[in-house]
N, C-alpha and C positions, 0 to 999 in steps of 0.2 A: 362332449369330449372334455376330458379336466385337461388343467390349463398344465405348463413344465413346473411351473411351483408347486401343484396338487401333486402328479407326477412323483416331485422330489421328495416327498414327504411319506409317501407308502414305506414299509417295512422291510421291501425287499432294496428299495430304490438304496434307499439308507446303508442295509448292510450290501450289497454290491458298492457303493462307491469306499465303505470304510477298507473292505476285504482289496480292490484296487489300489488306492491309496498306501495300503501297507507293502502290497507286493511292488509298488513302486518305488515302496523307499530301501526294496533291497538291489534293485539294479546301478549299477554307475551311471555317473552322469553321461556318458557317450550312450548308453542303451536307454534311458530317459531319453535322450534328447532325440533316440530313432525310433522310441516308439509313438512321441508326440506327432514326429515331422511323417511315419505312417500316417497315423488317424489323421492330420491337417490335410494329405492328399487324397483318402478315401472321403473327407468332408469336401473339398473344394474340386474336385474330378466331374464331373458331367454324367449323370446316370446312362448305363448302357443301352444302346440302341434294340429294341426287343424286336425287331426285325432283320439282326442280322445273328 
C-alpha cells in the first residue's frame, strides 16, 4: 500500500488539490471558513453504525 506522500505525488493527486485550491480562492472568507469546519466534522464524526 504507498504511503500519503506516494499518494501526494500521483498526477491526479496533484491536479485535484491545484483545481480545489483555485475554486477556493473564489469563495469568501465566511464560505471557506464552512467549507473547512464541514470537512473538520465529516473527519472527526465517528463512522456510521452498519447495523442500524
Amino acid at each position: 500500500m504507498p504511503t500519503e506522500a506516494e499518494v501526494e505525488q500521483h498526477p491526479d493527486a496533484i491536479a485535484a488539490r491545484a483545481l480545489l485550491e483555485e475554486r477556493l480562492k473564489r469563495l469568501t472568507s465566511a464560505q471557506r471558513s464552512a467549507f473547512h469546519e464541514a470537512v473538520r466534522r465529516c473527519y472527526a464524526s465517528k463512522p456510521a453504525d452498519p447495523e442500524t
